[in-house]
C-alpha positions as CSV (number, residue, x, y, z in Angstrom):
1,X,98.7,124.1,158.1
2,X,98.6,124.4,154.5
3,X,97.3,126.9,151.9
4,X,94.6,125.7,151.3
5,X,92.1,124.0,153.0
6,X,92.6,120.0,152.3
7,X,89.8,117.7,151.8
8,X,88.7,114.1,151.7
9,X,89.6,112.3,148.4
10,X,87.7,110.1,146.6
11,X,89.4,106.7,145.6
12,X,89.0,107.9,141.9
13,X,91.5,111.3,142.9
14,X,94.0,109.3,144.8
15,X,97.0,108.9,142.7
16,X,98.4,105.3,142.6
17,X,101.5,106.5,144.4
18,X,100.6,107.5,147.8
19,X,102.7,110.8,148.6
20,X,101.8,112.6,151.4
21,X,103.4,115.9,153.8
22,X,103.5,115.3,157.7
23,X,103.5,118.5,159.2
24,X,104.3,118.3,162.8
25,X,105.8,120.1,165.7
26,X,108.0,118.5,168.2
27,X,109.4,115.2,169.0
28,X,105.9,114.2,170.6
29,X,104.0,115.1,167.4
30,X,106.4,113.5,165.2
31,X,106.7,109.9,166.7
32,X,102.8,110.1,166.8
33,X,102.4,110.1,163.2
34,X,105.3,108.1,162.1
35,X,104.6,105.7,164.2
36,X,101.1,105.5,163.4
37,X,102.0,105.1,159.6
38,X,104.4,102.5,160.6
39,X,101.7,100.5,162.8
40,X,99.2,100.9,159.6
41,X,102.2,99.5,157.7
42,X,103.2,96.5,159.5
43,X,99.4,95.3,160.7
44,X,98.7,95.1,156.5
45,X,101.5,93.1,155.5
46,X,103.5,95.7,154.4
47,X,107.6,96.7,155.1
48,X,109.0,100.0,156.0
49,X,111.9,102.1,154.7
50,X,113.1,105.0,156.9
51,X,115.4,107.6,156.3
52,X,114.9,110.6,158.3
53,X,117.7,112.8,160.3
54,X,120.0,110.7,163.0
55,X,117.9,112.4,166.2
56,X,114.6,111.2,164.8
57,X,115.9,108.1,163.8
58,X,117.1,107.2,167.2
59,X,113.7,108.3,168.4
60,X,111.6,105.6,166.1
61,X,114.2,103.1,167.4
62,X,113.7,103.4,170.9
63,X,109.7,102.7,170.0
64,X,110.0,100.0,167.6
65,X,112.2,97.2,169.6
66,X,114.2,96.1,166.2
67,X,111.3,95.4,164.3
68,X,112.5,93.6,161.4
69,X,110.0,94.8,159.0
70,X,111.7,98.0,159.3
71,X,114.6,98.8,157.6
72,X,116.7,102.3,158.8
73,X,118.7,103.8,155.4
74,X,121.5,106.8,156.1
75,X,120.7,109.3,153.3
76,X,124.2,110.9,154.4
77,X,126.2,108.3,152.8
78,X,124.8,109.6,149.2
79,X,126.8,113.1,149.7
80,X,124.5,116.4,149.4
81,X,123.0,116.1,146.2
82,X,119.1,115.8,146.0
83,X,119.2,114.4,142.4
84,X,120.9,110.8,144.0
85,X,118.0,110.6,145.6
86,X,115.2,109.2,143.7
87,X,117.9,106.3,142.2
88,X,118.2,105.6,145.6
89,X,114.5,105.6,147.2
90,X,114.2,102.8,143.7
91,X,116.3,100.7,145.0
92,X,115.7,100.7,148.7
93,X,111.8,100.5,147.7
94,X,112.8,97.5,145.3
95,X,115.0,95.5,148.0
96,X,112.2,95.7,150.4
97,X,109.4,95.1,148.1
98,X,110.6,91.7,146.5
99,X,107.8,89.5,145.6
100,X,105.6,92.6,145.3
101,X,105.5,93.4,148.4
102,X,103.6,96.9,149.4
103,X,106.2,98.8,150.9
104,X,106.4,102.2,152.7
105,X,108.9,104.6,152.9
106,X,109.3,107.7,155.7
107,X,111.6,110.4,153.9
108,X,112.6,113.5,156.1
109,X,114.6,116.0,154.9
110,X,117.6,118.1,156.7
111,X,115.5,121.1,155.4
112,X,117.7,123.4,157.7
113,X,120.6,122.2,156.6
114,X,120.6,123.7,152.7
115,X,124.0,125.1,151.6
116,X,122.3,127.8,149.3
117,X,119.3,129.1,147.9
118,X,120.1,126.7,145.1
119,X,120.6,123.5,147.4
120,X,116.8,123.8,149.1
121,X,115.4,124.8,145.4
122,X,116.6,121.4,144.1
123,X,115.7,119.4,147.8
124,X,111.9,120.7,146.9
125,X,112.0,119.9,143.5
126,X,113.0,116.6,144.3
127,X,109.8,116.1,146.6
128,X,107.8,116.6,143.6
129,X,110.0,114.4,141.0
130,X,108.7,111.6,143.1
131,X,105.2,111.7,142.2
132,X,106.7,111.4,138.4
133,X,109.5,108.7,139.6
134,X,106.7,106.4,141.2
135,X,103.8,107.4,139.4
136,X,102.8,103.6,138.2
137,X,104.0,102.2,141.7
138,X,100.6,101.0,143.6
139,X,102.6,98.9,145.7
140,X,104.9,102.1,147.3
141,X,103.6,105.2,149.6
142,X,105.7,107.5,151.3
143,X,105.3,109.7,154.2
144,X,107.4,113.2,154.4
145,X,107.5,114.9,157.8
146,X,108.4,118.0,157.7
147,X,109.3,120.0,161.4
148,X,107.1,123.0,161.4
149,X,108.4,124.4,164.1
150,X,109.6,128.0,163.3
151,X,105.9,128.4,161.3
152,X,107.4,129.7,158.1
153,X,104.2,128.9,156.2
154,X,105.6,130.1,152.6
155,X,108.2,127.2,153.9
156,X,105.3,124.8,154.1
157,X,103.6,126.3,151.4
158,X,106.1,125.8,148.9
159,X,106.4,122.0,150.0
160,X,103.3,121.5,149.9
161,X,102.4,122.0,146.6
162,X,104.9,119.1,146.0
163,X,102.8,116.8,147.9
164,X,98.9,115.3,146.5
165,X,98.1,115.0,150.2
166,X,98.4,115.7,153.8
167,X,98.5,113.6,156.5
168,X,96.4,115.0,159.4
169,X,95.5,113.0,162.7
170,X,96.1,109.7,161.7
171,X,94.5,109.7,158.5
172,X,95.5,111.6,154.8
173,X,93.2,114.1,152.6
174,X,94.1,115.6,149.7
175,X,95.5,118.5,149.1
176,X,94.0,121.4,147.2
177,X,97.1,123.3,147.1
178,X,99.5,120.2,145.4
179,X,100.7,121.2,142.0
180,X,99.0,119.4,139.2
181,X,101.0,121.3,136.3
182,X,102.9,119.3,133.9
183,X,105.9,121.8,134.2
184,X,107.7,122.4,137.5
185,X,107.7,126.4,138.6
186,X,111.5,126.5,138.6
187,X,113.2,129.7,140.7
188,X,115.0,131.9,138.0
189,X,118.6,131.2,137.9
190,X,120.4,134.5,139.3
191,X,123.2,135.4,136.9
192,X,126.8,134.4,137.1
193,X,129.0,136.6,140.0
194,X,131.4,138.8,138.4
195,X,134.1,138.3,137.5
196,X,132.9,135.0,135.5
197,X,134.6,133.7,132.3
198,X,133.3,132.6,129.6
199,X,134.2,130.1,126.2
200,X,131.9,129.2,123.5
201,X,132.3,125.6,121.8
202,X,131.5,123.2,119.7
203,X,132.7,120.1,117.9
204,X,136.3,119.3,118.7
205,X,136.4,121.7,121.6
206,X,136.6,119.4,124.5
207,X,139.8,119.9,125.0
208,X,139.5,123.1,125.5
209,X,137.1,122.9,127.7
210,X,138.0,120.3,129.7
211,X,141.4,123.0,130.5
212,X,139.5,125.8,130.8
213,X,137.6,124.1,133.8
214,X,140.6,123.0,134.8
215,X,142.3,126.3,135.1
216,X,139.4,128.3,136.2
217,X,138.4,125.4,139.4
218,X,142.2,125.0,140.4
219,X,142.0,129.2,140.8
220,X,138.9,128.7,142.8
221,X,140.7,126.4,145.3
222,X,139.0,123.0,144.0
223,X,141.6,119.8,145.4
224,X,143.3,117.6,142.6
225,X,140.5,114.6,143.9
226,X,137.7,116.7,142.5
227,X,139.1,118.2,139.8
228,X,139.2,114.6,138.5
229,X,135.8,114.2,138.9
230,X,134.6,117.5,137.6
231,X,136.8,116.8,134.8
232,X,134.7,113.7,133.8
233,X,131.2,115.2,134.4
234,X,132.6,118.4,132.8
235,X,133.0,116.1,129.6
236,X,129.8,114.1,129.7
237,X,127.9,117.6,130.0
238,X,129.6,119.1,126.8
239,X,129.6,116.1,124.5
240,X,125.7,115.7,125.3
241,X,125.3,120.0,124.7
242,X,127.5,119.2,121.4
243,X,125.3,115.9,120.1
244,X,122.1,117.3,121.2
245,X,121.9,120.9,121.4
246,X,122.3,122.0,118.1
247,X,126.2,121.4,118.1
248,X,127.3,124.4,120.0
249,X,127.3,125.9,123.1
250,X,128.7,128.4,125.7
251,X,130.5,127.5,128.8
252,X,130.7,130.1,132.2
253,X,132.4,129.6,134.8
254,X,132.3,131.1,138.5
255,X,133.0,131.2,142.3
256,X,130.6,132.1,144.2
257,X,129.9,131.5,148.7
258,X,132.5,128.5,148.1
259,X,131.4,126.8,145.4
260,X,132.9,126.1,141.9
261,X,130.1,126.7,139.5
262,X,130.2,125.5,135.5
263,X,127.1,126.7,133.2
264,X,126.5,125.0,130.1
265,X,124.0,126.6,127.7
266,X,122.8,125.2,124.4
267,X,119.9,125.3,122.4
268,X,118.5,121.7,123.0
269,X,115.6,120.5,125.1
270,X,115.3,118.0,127.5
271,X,111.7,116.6,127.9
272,X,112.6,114.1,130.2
273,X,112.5,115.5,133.7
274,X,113.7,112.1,135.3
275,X,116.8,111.6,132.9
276,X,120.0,111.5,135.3
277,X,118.2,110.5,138.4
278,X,117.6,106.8,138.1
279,X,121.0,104.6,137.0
280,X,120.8,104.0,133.3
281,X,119.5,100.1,132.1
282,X,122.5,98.6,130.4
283,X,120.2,98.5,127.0
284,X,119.5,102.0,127.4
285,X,120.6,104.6,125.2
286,X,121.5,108.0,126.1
287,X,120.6,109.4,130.3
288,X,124.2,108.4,131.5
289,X,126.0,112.0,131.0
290,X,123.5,113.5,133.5
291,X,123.5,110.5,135.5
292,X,127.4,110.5,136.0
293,X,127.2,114.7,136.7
294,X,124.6,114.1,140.1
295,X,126.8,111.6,141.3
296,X,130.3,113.1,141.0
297,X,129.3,117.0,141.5
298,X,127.7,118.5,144.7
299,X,124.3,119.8,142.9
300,X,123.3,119.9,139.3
301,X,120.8,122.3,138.4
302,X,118.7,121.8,135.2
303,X,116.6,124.2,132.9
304,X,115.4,123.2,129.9
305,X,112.5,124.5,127.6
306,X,111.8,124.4,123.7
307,X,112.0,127.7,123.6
308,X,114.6,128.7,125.4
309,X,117.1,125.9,125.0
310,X,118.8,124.1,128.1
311,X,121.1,125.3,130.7
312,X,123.0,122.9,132.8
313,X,125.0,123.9,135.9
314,X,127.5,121.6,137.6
315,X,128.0,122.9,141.7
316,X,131.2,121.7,143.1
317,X,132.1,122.6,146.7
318,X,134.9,124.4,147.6
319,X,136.6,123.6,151.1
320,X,138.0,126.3,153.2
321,X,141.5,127.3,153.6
322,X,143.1,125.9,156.4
């Protein structure tokens, strides 16, 4: 079920963090595995996190009798944006694993259930931040089922080079076709919809941009509530784009299939993938901007490249007239 042929790691090519893909096909074919990585899990000493779609879960509750050991989390109380998730597989992993205790996790995504192109882009990219988020973490593993029931293998192909290996009757092998590249293969961003608008900026321009956003998502049909909250992550986008890329910038904005979108291009370069997904240390300097934009905006897509400068894109959903 995967690209390319998998096969048995040695302990020297398993990464510390254990990531692997669960193909499987049906409720029968699910539980099997699950519940066989559970069973692993609680016969070595280890807990369990599980966050996986409210059918499934119900299905692993039935088998497990309230096992304490196992702790159910509702990923639907974090809104739709994959970049809250990593900050939040932290601290489940954390409040399980006090004392250093091993700890599993079971992470299914509602792959079906992407708003856009855009939306499943970012759920897949986050599948592969998580090798970088819990690279150092020997004491976590995670298991990602994934329903392979409509056989779309360029589906599966494409999350399977997120994960280092694939878990196959009962027991994991690696995975030949896992991306090993330093750089994630980002989709190219299509272009802004016509008609877009457009303001360049730089030092002492917030205010104008902060109204122009205003404007331009009140026209789109944003409600007050959110236009306070793009406002802020509006402002924490621009004054990092002003500090750190180069001083200048432009600013698009668009509607497009009922979202608000707000571009932010500059000529400054990110090199840390992971800033904005994990909440900021009090001591730490810098990382909160992005941070605030994933949790108060729908999606937040990021490019960024020395050569070709960073782009920023701040999705807010727009509800439908009544």
């Amino acid at each position: 079920m995967t690209a390319n042929p998998p096969s048995k790691p040695s302990s020297q090519e398993q990464p510390m963090f254990r990531h692997e893909l669960y193909p499987y096909r049906g409720d029968a074919h699910f539980l099997s595995g699950t519940l066989g990585y559970i069973h692993e899990a609680l016969e070595g000493g280890e807990a369990v996190v599980v966050a996986v779609p409210p059918d499934k879960a119900s299905l692993l509750r039935d088998e497990l009798a309230d096992e304490q050991d196992v702790t159910f989390v509702d990923t639907t109380t974090l809104g739709s944006n994959p970049g809250r998730l990593v900050g939040s597989w932290v601290a489940w992993m954390k409040e399980r694993g006090a004392g250093d205790r091993p700890v599993r996790g079971i992470g299914e995504t509602a792959w079906r259930e992407a708003r856009s192109a855009a939306h499943l882009s970012e759920l897949r990219y986050h599948e592969w931040l998580l090798n970088r988020a819990f690279a150092r973490s020997s004491a976590w593993s995670m298991l990602c089922p994934y329903d392979d029931a409509d056989e779309d293998q360029s589906a599966l192909q494409s999350l399977s080079r997120c994960h280092p290996l694939i878990r196959q009757d009962g027991h994991h092998v690696r995975n030949e076709g896992y991306l090993t590249a330093d750089e994630y293969p980002f989709e190219v961003l299509n272009p802004p919809c016509d008609p877009f608008q457009e303001l360049s900026y730089t030092h002492g321009d917030l205010s104008a941009i902060r109204s122009k956003v205003s404007q331009c998502a009140s026209d789109a049909g944003v409600p007050e509530d959110r236009l306070r909250k793009l406002a802020v992550a509006v402002t924490e986008i621009a004054t990092n784009s002003i500090r750190h890329g180069g001083g200048s910038g432009t600013l698009r904005t668009w509607t497009q299939d009922s979202t608000f979108l707000c571009e932010f291009r500059d000529a400054g370069y990110i090199p840390d993938v992971m800033v904005g997904r994990t909440r900021p240390a009090t001591d730490q300097i810098g990382g909160r901007g992005l941070w605030l934009a994933h949790q108060l905006c729908d999606l937040v897509e990021i490019r960024s490249t020395p050569d070709q400068g960073t782009t920023v894109r701040l999705h807010t959903d727009v509800p439908p007239h009544s």
